[in-house]
C-alpha angles and dihedrals in degrees: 000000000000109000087227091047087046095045085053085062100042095052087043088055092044093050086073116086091208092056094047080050094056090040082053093046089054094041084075084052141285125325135181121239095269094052093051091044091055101085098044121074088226137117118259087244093050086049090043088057085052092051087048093050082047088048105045085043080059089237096118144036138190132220145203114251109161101293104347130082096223117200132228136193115246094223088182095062089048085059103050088044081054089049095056088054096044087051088052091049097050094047091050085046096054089044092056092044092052089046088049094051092048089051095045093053101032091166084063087069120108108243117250120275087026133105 
């Protein structure tokens, strides 16, 4: 999958407070279906849909422990998510640096109609 396709539905996981909640909840380390669905008044299927949009995003996992399907946090995909933010900041940041510093010195402007 494109990065660009795969960063759409990270950021579309990541829009929905219950599944920030469940990435939060594994952040602390894997849980099976019924743990993460304690703190939340919703079905298990209703829960189950959340862990497949999380899935399909790449943010989480799931594992094989006996007869659960335990679920872990992908860390790495947090922090190229991460990365794509941090790459937006610093080019904002760059841009605002470079307007400042026309506004501050005005006489460093080129005049109109030249180049």
């Amino acid at each position: 999958m494109a990065m660009q396709d795969l960063l759409s539905l990270r950021l579309s996981a990541l829009a929905d407070p219950t599944r920030r909640a469940i990435l939060a909840r594994l952040a602390r380390g894997e849980a099976t279906v019924s743990e993460l669905r304690q703190p939340f008044p919703l079905s298990q299927p209703a829960i189950s849909k959340h862990l497949k949009v999380l899935e399909t995003a790449g943010l989480i996992e799931s594992g094989q422990a006996a007869q659960t399907r335990p679920r872990r946090l992908r860390r790495e995909a947090l922090e190229e998510t991460g990365a794509w933010f941090a790459q937006m900041r610093a080019m904002w940041s760059d841009s605002l640096d470079r307007l400042e510093e026309l506004l501050a010195h005005p006489e460093d402007r080129p005049e109109k109609g030249t180049t």
